[in-house]
TIMI-2910 file (N, C-alpha, C, CB; in pm, 1 decimal, decimal comma, always signed):
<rs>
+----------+----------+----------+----------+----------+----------+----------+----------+----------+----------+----------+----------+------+
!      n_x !      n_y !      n_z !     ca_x !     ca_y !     ca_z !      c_x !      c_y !      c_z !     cb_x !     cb_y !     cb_z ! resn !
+----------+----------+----------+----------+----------+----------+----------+----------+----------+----------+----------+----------+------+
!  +7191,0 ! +14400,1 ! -16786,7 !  +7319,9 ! +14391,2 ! -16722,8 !  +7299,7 ! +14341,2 ! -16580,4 !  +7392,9 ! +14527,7 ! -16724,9 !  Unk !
!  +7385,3 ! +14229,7 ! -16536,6 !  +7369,8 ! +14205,5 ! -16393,0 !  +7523,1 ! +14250,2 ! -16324,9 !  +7325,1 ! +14033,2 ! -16365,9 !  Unk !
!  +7448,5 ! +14287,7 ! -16202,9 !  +7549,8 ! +14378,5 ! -16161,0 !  +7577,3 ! +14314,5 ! -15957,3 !  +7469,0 ! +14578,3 ! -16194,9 !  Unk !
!  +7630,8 ! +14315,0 ! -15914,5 !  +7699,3 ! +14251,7 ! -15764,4 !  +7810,5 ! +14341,8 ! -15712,5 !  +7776,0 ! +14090,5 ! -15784,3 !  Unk !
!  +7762,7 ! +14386,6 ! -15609,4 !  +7896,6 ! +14452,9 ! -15490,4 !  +7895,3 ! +14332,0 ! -15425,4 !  +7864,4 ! +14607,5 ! -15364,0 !  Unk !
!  +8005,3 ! +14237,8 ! -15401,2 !  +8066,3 ! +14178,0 ! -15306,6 !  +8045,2 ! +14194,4 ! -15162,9 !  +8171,6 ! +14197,9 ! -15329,1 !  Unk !
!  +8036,8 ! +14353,6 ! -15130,9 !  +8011,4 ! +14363,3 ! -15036,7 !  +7904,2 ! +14381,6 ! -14953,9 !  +8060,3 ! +14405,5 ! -15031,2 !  Unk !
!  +7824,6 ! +14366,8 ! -15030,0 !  +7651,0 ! +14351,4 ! -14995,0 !  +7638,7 ! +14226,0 ! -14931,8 !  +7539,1 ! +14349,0 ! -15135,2 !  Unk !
!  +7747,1 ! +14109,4 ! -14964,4 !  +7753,2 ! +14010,9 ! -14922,5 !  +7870,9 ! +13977,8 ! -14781,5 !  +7765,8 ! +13949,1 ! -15041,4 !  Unk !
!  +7997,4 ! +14038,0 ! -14842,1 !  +8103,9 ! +14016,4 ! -14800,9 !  +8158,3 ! +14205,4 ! -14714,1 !  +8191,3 ! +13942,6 ! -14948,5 !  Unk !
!  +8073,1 ! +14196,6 ! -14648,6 !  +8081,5 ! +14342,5 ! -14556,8 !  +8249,6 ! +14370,9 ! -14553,3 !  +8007,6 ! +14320,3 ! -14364,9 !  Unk !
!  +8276,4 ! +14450,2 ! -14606,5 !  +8429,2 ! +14515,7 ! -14651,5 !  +8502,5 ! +14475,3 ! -14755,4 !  +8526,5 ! +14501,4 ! -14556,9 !  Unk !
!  +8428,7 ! +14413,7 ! -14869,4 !  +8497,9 ! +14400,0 ! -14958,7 !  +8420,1 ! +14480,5 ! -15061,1 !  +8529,1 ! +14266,8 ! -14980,3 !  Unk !
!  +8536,2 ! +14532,1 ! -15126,3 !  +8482,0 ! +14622,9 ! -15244,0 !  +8508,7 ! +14611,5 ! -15396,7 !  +8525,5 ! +14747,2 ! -15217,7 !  Unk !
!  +8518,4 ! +14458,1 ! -15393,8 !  +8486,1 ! +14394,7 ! -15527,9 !  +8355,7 ! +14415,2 ! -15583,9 !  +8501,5 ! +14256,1 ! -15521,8 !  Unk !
!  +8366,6 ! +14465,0 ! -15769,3 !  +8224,4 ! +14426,9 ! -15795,3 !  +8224,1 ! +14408,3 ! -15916,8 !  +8119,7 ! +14516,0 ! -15759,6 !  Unk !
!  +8136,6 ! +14359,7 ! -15953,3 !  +8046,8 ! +14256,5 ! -16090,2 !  +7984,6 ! +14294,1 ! -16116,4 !  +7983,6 ! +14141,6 ! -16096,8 !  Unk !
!  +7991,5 ! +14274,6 ! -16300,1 !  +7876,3 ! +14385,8 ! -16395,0 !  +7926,6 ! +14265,1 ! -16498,1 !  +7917,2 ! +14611,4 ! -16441,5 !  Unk !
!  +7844,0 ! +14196,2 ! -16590,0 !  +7868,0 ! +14147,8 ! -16755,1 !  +7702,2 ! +14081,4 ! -16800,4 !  +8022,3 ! +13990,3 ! -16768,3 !  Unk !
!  +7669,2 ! +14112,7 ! -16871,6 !  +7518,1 ! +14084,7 ! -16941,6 !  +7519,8 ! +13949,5 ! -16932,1 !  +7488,0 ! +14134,3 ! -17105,8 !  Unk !
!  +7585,8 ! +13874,1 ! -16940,1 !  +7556,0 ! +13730,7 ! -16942,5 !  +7610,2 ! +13651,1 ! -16786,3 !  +7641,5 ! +13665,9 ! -17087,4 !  Unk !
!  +7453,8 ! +13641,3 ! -16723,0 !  +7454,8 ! +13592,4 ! -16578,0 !  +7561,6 ! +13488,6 ! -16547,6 !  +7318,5 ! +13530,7 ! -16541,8 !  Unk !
!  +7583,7 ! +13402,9 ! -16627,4 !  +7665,5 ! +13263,1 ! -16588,3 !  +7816,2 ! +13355,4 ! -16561,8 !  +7673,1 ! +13112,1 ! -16747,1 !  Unk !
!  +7866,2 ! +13385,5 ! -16671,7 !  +7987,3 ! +13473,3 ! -16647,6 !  +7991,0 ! +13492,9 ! -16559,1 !  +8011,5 ! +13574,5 ! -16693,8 !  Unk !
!  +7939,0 ! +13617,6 ! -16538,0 !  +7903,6 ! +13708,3 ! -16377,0 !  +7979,6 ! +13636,1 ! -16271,0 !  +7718,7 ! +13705,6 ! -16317,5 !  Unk !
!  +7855,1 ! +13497,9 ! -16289,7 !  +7876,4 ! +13453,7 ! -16155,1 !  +8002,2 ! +13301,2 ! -16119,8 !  +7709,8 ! +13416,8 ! -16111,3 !  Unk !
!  +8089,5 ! +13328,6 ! -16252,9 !  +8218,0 ! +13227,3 ! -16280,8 !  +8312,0 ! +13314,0 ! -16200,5 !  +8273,6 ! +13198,4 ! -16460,4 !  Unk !
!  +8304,3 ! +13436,8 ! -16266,6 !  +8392,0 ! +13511,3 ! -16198,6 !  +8348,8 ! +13581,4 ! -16059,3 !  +8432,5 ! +13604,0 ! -16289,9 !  Unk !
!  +8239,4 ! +13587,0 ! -15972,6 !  +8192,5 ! +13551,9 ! -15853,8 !  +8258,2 ! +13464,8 ! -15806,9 !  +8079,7 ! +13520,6 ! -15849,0 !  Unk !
!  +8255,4 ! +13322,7 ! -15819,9 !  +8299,4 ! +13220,3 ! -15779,9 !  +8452,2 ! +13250,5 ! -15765,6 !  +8257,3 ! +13113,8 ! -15863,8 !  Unk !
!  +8518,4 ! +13278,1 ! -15892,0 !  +8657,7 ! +13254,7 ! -15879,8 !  +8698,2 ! +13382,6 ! -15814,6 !  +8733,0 ! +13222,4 ! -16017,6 !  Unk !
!  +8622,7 ! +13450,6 ! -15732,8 !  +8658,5 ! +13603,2 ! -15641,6 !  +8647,5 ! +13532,5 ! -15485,2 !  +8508,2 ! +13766,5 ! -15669,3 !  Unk !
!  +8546,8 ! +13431,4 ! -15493,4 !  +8501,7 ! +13409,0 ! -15353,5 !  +8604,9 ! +13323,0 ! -15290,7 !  +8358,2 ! +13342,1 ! -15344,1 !  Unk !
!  +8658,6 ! +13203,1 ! -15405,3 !  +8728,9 ! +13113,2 ! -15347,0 !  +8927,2 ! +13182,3 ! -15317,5 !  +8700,5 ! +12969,5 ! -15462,0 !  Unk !
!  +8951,8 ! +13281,2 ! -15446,6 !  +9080,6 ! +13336,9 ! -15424,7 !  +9134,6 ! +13422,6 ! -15304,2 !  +9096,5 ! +13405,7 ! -15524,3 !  Unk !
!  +9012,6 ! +13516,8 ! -15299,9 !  +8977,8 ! +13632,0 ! -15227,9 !  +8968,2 ! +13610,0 ! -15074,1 !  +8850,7 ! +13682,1 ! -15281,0 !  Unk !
!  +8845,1 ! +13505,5 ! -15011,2 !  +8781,1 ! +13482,3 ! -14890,8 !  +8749,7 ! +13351,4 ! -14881,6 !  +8671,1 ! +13558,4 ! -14871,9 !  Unk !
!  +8837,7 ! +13265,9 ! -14969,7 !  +8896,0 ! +13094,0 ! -14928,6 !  +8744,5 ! +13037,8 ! -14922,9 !  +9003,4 ! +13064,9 ! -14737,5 !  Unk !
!  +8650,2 ! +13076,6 ! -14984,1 !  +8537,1 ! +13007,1 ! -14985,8 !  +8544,1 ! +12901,5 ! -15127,4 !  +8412,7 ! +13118,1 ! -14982,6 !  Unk !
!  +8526,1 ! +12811,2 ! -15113,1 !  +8504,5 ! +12673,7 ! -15189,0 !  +8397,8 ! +12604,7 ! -15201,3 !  +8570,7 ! +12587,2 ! -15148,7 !  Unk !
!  +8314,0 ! +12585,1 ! -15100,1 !  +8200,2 ! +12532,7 ! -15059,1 !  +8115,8 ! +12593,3 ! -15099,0 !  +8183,5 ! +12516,8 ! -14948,4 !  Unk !
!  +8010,8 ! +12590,1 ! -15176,0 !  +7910,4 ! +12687,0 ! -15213,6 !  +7786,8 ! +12640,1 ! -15197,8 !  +7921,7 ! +12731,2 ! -15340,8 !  Unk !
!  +7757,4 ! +12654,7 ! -15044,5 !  +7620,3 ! +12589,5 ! -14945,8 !  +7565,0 ! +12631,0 ! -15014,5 !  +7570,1 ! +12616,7 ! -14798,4 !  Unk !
!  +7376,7 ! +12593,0 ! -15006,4 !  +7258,3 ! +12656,5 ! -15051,3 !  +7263,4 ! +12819,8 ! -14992,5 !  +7123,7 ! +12565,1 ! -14994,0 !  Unk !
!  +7272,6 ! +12822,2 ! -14878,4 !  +7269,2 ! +12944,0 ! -14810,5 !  +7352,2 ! +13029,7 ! -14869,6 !  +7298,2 ! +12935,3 ! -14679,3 !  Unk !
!  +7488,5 ! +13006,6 ! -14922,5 !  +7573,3 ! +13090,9 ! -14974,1 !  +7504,5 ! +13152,1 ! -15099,0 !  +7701,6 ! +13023,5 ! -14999,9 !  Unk !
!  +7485,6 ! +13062,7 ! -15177,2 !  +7460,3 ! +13043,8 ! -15291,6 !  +7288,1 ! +13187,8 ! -15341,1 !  +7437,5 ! +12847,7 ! -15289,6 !  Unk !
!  +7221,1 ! +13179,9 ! -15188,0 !  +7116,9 ! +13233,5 ! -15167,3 !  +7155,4 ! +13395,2 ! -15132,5 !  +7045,6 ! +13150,8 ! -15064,2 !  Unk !
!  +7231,4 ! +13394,0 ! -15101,6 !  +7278,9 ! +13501,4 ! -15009,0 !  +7338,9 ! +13591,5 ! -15128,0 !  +7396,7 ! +13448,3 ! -14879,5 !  Unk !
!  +7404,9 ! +13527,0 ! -15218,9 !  +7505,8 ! +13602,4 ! -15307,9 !  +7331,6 ! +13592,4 ! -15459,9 !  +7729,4 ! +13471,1 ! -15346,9 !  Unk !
!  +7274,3 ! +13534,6 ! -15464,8 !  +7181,5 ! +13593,6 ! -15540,6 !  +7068,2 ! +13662,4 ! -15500,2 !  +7145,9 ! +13518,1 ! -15607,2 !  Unk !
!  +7076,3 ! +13686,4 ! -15382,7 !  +6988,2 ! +13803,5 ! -15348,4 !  +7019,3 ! +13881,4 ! -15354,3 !  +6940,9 ! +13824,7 ! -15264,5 !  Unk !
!  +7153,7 ! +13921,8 ! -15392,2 !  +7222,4 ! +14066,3 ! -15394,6 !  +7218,3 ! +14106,4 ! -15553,8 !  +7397,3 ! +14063,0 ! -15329,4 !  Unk !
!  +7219,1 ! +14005,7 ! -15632,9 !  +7236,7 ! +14044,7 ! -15777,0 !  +7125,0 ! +14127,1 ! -15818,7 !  +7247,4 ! +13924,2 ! -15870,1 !  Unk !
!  +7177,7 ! +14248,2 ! -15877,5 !  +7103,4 ! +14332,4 ! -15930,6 !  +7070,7 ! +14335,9 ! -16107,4 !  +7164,5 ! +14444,7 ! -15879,6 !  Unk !
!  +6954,2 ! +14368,5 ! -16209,2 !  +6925,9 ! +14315,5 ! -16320,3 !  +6903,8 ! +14470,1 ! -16360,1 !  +6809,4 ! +14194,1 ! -16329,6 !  Unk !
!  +7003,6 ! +14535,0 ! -16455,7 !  +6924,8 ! +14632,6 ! -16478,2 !  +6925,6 ! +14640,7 ! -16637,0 !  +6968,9 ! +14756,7 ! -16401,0 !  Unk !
!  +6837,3 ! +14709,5 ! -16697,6 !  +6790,6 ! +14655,6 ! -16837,4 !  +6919,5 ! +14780,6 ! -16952,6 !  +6556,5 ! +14693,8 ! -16860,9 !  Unk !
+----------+----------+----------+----------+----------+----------+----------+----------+----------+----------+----------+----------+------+
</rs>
């Protein structure tokens, strides 16, 4: 299961993400970041930032 608090990334937001299949996860990541905190752009850095937070637990 991969799992994401938002706010590990996004300091006060308390969105979070859990579904076994990573791509999902991170569709609906995406479509949280751009609705939520008007992010569109998904720099390397972003992109780095929000998978260092993802957690894998078996």
């Amino acid at each position: 299961m991969f799992k994401l608090a938002c706010g590990d990334v996004m300091p006060g937001c308390a969105a979070r993400f859990e579904n076994s299949d990573r791509a999902a996860m991170m569709a609906a990541v995406v479509a949280h970041a751009g609705a939520d905190h008007g992010i569109t752009d998904f720099t390397p850095e972003i992109v780095s930032a929000v998978e260092s937070k993802i957690l894998f637990a078996a």
